[in-house]
TORMAR-542528 format. One line per field, with one value per residue (C-alpha): x, y, z; residue number from 1. Coordinates in nm, 2 decimals. Layout:
<atoms>
u: [X_...] $
v: [Y_...] $
w: [Z_...] $
seq: [NUM_...] $
</atoms>
This chain:
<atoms>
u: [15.35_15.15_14.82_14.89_15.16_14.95_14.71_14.69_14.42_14.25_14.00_13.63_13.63_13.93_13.68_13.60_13.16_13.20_13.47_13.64_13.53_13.62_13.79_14.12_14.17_14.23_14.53_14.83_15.07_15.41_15.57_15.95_16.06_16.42_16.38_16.07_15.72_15.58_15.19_15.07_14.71_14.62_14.57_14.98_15.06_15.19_15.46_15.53_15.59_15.77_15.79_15.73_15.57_15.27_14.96_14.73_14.39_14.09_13.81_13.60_13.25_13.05_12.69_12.43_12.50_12.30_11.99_11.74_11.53_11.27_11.36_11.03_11.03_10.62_10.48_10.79_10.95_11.33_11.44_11.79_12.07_12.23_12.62_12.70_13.05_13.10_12.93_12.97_12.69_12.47_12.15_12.42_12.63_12.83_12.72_12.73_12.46_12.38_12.25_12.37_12.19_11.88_11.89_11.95_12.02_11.68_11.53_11.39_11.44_11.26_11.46_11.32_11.26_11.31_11.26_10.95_10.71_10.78_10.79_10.99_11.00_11.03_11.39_11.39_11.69_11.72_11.98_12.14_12.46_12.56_12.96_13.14_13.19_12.84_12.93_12.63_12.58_12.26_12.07_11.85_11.55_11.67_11.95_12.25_12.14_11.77_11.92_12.13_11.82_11.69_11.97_11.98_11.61_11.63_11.95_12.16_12.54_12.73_12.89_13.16_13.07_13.24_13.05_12.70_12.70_12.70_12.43_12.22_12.33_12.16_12.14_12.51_12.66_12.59_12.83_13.04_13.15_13.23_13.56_13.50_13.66_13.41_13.35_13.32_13.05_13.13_13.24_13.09_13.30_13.47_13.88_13.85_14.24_14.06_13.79_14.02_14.05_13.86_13.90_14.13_14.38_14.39_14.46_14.72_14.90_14.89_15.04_15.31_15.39_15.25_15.11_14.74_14.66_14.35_14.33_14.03_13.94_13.60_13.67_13.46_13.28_13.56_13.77_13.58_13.60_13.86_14.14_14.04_14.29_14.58_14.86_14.87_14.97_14.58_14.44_14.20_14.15_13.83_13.92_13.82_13.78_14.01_14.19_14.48_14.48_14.77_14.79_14.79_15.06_15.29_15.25_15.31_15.62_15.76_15.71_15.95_16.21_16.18_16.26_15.93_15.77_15.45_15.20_14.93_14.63_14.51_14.63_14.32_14.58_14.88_14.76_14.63_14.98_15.14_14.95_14.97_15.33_15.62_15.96_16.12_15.88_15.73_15.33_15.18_14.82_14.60_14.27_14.12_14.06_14.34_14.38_14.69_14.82_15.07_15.28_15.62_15.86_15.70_15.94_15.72_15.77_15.57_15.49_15.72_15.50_15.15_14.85_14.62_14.39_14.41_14.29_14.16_14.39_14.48_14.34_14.53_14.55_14.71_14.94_15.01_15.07_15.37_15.50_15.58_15.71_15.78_15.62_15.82_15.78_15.39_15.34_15.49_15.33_14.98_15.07_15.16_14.81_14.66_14.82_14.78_14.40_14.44_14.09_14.05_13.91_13.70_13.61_13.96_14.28_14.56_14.92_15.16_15.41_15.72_15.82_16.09_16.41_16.51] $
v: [4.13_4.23_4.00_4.02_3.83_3.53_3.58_3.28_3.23_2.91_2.82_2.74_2.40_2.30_2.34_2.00_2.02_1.64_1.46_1.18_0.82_0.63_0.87_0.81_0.75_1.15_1.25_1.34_1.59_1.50_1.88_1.84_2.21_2.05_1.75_1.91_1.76_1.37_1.29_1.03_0.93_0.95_0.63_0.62_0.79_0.48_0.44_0.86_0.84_0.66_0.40_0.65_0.89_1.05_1.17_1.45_1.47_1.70_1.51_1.81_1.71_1.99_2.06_2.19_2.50_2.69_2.89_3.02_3.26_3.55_3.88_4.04_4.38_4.49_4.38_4.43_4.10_4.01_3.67_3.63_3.32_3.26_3.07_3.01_3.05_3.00_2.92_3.17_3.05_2.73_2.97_3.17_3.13_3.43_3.43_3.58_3.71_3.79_3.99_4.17_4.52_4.39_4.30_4.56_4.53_4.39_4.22_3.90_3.62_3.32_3.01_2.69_2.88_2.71_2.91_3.16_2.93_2.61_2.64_2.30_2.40_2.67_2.79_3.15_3.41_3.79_4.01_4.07_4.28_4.35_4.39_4.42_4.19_4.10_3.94_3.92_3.78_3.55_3.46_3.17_3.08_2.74_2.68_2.35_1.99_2.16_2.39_2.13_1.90_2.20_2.28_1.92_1.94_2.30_2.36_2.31_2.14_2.46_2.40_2.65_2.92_2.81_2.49_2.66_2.91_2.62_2.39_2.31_2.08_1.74_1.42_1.29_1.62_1.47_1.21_1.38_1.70_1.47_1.29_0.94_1.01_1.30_1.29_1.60_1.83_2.22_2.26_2.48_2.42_2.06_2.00_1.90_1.73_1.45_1.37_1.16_0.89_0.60_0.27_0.08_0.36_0.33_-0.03_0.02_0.34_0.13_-0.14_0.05_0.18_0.49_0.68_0.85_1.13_1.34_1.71_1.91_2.25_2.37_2.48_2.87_2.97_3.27_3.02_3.10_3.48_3.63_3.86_4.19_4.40_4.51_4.41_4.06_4.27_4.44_4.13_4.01_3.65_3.51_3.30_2.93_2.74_2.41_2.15_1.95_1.70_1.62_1.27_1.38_1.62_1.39_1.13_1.39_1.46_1.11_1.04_1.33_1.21_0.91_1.06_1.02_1.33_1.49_1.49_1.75_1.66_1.98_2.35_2.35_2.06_2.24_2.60_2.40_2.18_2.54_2.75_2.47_2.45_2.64_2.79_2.45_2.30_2.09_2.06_2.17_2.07_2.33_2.49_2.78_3.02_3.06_3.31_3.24_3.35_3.21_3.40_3.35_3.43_3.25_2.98_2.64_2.46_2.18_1.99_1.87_1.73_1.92_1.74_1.98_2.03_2.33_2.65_3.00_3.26_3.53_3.32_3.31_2.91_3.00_3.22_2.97_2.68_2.93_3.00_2.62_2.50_2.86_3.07_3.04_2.62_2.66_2.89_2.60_2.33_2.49_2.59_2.20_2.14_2.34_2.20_1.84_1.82_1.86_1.91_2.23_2.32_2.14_1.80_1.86_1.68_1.69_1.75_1.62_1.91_1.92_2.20_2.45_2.43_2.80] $
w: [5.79_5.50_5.45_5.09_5.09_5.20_4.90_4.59_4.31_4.38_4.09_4.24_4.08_4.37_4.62_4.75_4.85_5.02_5.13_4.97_4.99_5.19_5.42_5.41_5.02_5.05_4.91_5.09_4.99_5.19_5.27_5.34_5.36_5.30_5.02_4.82_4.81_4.76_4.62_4.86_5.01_5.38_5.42_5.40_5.67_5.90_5.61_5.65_6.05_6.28_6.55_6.86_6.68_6.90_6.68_6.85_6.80_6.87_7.01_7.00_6.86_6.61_6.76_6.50_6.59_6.30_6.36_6.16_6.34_6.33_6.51_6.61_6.75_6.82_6.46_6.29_6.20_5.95_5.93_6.03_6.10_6.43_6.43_6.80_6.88_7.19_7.50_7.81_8.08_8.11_7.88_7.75_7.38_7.17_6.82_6.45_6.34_5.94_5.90_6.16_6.10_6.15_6.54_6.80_7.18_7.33_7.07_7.09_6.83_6.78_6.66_6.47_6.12_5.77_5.49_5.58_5.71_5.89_6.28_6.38_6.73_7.08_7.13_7.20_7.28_7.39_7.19_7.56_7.34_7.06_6.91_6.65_6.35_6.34_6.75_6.97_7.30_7.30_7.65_7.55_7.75_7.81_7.97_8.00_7.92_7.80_7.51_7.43_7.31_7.19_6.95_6.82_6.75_6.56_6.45_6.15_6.11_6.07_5.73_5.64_5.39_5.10_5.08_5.22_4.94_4.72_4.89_5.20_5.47_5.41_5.62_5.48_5.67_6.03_5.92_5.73_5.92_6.21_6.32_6.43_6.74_6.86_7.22_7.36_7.23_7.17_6.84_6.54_6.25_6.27_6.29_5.93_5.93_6.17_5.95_5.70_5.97_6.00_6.26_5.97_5.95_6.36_6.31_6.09_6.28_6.59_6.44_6.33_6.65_6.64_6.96_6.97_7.23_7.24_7.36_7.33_7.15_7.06_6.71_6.69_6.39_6.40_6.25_5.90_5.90_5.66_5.75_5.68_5.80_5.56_5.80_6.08_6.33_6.34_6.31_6.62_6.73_6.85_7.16_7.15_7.50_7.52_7.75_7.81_8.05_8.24_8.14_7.73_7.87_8.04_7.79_7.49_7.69_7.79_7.39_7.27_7.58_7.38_7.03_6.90_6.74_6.85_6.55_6.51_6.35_6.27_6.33_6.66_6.79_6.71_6.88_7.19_7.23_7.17_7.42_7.65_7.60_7.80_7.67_7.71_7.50_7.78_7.77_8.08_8.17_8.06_8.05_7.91_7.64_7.37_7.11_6.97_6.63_6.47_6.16_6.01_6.26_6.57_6.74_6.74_7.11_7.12_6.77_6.47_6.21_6.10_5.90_5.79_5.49_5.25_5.35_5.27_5.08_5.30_5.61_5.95_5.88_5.55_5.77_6.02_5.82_5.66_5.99_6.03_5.70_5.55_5.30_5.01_5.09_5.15_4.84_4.64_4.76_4.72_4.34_4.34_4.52_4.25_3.94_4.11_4.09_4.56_4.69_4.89_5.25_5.49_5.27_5.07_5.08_5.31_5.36_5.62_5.68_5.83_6.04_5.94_6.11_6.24] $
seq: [1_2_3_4_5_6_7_8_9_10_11_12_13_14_15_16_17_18_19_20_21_22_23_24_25_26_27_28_29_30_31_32_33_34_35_36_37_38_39_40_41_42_43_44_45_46_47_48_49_50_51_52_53_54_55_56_57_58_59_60_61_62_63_64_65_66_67_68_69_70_71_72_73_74_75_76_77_78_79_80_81_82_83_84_85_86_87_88_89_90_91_92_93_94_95_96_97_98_99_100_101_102_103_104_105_106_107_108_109_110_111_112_113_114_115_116_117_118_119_120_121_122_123_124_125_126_127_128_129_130_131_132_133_134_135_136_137_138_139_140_141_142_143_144_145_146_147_148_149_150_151_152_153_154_155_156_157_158_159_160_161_162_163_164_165_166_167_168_169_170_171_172_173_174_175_176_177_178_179_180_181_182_183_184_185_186_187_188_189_190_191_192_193_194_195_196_197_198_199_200_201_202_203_204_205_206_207_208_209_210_211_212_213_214_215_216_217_218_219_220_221_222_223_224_225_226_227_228_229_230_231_232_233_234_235_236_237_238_239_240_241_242_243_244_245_246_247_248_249_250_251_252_253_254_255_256_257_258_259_260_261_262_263_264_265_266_267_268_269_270_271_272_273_274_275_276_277_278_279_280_281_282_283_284_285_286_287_288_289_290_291_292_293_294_295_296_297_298_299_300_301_302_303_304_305_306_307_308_309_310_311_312_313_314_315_316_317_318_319_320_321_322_323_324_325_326_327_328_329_330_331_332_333_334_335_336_337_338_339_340_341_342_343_344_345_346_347_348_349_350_351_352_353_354_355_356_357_358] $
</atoms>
């Protein structure tokens, strides 16, 4: 399909730079490709689901996966930013690079740099390869549970472009940009449809009757990079590492024997549940890297309802959230979103969409 097709103006003032308050006074806009659209907050959602009803959610946990560096090459020296992406060995993590042209096979970059001058600490990597994209594989000289301290102590929450060209990440960001349900540490960009949760909306969805399931997938920095080809079909996905444990899979799958509905919260939910899923629809426990894409035209398996925030024009979220409730549905509700005064992207709003019946 043509990208274009996926394109919309959204005006920079839409562009939420910190998330409502509290969490889940967010607002909700109810996607019913059937009945039309419904303006509600998050914190309704026990009203919107049902008795049975199983919620899925990413437990993945964003490390501050941001690096500001020096490259030094004999006396010559360029300041350049690291965004992990994905770990590969114990001392070993894929990463973008900006900007990219200055760093070449073999070079040696010292992390820990603010600005031009302040040294904060000792975390140093070799250039080990270099691909495309601005891609780099990164061989640190720490390695597991040491580079992990490391990163904490020198590195930077990983906020997504639209909202880092705008301002630095401060202290409120390591709350923020995490779900309160983190466990599992990984991430680079956050499952942003998770953050609108907090412990009273739990309450209130178990008392209603409504199941919650974790899975987990470490959400790449790949997520963020726009579609630049002219048709989906030459589009490339960056793989993302994730898991689903047999006992989220068999309980996902006593729940929809029941009638209930599996939930997605989030579209790193949904693509897990539907790489882990098989033709029948029944979730398998899985591991692994997936790098699914999802366009109109692909035959859902494994989840009914979607909530997910607002996303990029011309993005492969953009793309997939079409593919579930339809374009023509998706391209209305966003000019609703729009027109509504919705909140866009990572601290934005939300909508609860219902998938498209073939």
């Amino acid at each position: 399909m043509k990208v274009d097709l996926f394109d919309f103006e959204l005006p920079e003032d839409r562009i939420a730079l910190r998330p409502a308050v509290p969490r889940d006074s967010a607002k909700l806009l109810v996607v019913r490709p059937d009945s039309g659209l419904e303006d509600r907050t998050v914190r309704d959602l026990p009203d919107l689901l049902k008795a049975g009803d199983a919620l899925v959610f990413n437990d993945t946990k964003v490390i501050p996966a941001q690096l500001r560096g020096i490259r030094r090459r004999g006396d010559n020296q360029a300041h350049v930013e690291a965004t992990l992406h994905m770990r590969v060995a114990p001392d070993r993590w894929l990463a973008f690079l900006r900007p990219a042209k200055r760093v070449a096979q073999g070079d040696r970059i010292s992390f820990g740099h603010d600005g031009n001058t302040c040294f904060l600490g000792a975390l140093d990597a070799t250039v080990v390869e270099k691909r495309g994209a601005g891609e780099a594989l990164l061989a640190f000289d720490l390695s597991g549970p040491v580079l992990d301290e490391a990163l904490h102590q020198v590195g930077h929450i990983p906020l997504p472009p639209y909202i880092a060209s705008k301002r630095d990440d401060d202290a409120r960001d390591l709350v923020d940009y995490q779900t309160v349900y983190a466990r599992e540490e990984g991430a680079v960009a956050a499952p942003t449809a998770g953050l609108h949760f907090t412990p009273k909306l739990f309450a209130a969805l178990d008392a209603a009757g409504i199941e919650r399931h974790f899975v987990t997938l470490h959400v790449g920095a790949g997520t963020f990079l726009p579609v630049k080809a002219e048709d989906t079909a030459d589009h490339r996905m960056h793989a993302e590492r994730g898991e689903v444990s047999a006992d989220t899979a068999a309980a996902l799958n006593a729940a929809r024997a029941r009638g209930g509905r599996v939930v997605a919260v989030g579209t790193t939910s949904l693509r897990l549940l539907e790489s882990a899923a098989d033709e029948a629809g029944i979730v398998q426990p899985w591991s692994g890297e997936t790098s699914i894409f999802i366009t109109p035209g692909y035959r859902f398996r494994a989840v009914e309802v979607l909530m997910t925030n607002f996303h990029l024009p011309r993005s492969t979220l953009f793309m997939l959230v079409s593919a579930f409730s339809g374009l023509d549905t998706m391209r209305a509700a966003y000019r609703h979103a729009i027109e509504n005064g919705y909140r866009f992207y990572s601290y934005g709003d939300a909508g609860l969409l219902f998938r498209r019946e073939p």
